[in-house]
C-alpha positions, 0 to 999 in steps of 0.5 A: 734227271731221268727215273734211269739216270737216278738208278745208273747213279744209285747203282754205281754209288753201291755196287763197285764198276766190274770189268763187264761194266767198264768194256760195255761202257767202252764199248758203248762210248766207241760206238756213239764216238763212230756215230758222232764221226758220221755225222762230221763226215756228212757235215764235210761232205755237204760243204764240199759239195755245196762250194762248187754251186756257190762259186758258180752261182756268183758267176751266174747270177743264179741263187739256189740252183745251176744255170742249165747252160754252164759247163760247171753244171755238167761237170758236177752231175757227172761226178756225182753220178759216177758214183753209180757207175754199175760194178759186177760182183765177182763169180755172183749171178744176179736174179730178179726177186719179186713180180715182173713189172712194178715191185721187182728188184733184180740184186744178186742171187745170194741168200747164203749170208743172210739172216734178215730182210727188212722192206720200208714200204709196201703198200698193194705190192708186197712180192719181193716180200713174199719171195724173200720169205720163201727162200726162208728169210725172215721179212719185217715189213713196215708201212704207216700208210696201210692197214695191213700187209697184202699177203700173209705168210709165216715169215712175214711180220707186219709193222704200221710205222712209218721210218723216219728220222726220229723215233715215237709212238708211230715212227721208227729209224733204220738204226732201231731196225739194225740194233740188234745186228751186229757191225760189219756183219753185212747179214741183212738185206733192205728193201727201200721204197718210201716215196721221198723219204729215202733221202732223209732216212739215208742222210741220217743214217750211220755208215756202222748200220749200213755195214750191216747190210750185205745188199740194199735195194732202193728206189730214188726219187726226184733226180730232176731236181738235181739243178737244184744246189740244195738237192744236189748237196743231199744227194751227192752226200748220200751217194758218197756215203752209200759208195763208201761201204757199197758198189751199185750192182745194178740200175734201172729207170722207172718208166712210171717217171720221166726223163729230164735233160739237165745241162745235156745230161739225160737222167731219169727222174726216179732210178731203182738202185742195187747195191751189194756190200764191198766187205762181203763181195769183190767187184769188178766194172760191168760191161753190161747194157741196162734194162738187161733181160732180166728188168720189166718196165714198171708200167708194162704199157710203155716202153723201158726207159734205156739207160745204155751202160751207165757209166760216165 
């Protein structure tokens, strides 16, 4: 038994439970009982989506993955891509935030709601950090792998830790940085480029935090390893959790990365995605072509990579 365990246990043997204790109380268990269901729904998700690969792996004789030639293949990829399919959100504009080129991010062009930014990653480029922070958002930055924030400003605060999966000394979960707002309140905006990280942080991640988030910005990596049948179960369980409580608003391919043709399909192997919160905005199918005129290549000495609608 805990130093704390001991206390809760003298505390309720002397002082009789009161109302505020038993609806903190109930209200605690509801939020571990939310918690709990996430994770099952993930668990279910990840059996539906590994059941397709297994049935044609048997057919194939391919283990651990999908034989770029069957028809199956294609058919799986499409589906979970359509889960990206681009969206407008009503009567909203959108706006690049950021410099041009590597560290810009094109999401809509609504700071009314917001109250926090949060930005997972930061390394020598900070620019969406500092331009969040002068349109008067508080900016909590985290990076484990830099000394110190590049720029300075008096609503930047820099943080090296690394976000993780698992509180310690070092490391910090996305549910620590979102305690303290409230459920559903989609009041903050989250910057995530974490190099890899992003699948793991977002697969343990509960549907109640990212109802916090009124817009998400994040770069995907490793999209050529959707042949895989492990990555793709990740993959598609992230995607299906994320499509739960937001629509993509906008796409765009990092020109940094390649392209990769996986059974006909042409997919970039790293993806820059903006989603915005379907409680706070309504939306409607996009009509537009990607990159717009409102994207950069990420290396400006190559061309963008052209994503058409993106809708599959």
């Amino acid at each position: 038994m805990t130093l704390l365990d001991a206390y809760r246990t003298w505390r309720r043997a002397v002082f009789p439970a009161s109302k505020n204790d038993l609806d903190w109380r109930v209200g605690e268990l509801s939020h571990r009982l939310d918690q709990l269901q996430d994770r099952l729904d993930d668990i279910a998700r990840h059996q539906a989506a590994a059941a397709p690969f297994s049935q044609a792996a048997s057919h194939s004789g391919v283990i651990g993955g999908l034989a770029q030639g069957l028809p199956e293949t294609q058919r799986y990829l499409l589906d979970l891509l359509r889960l990206l399919s681009p969206q407008e959100a009503t009567g909203v504009a959108k706006a690049r935030v950021g410099s041009a080129y590597d560290g810009g991010y094109v999401q809509l062009d609504d700071v009314a709601p917001l109250r926090l930014a949060l930005s997972l990653g930061v390394g020598d480029n900070d620019s969406w950090d500092v331009a969040m922070a002068e349109k008067g958002i508080p900016v909590q930055q985290f990076d484990h792998t830099i000394v110190a924030a590049p720029s300075t400003h008096p609503n930047l605060t820099f943080h090296r830790k690394k976000v993780s999966t698992a509180s310690s000394a070092t490391d910090v979960t996305l549910g620590e940085l979102l305690a303290d707002v409230l459920v559903d309140s989609a009041s903050v905006i989250l910057k995530m480029d974490i190099e890899g990280a992003e699948w793991s942080v977002l697969e343990n991640a509960s549907k109640a935090d990212l109802s916090k988030l009124a817009q998400f910005v994040c770069e995907f990596h490793d999209l050529s390893r959707l042949s895989e049948s492990g990555f793709y179960c990740r993959a598609r369980a992230v995607f299906e959790k994320l499509n739960d409580v937001f629509s993509v608003v906008h796409v765009h391919a990092n020109n940094f990365g390649s392209l990769v043709n996986i059974a006909n399909v042409v997919v970039p192997d790293v993806i820059e995605l903006s989603f915005a919160s379907r409680r706070r905005y309504a939306f409607a199918p996009s009509q537009q072509t990607f990159p717009t005129p409102l994207d950069s290549a990420n290396d400006p000495a190559r061309p963008d990579i052209f994503l058409g609608r993106f809708q599959f």
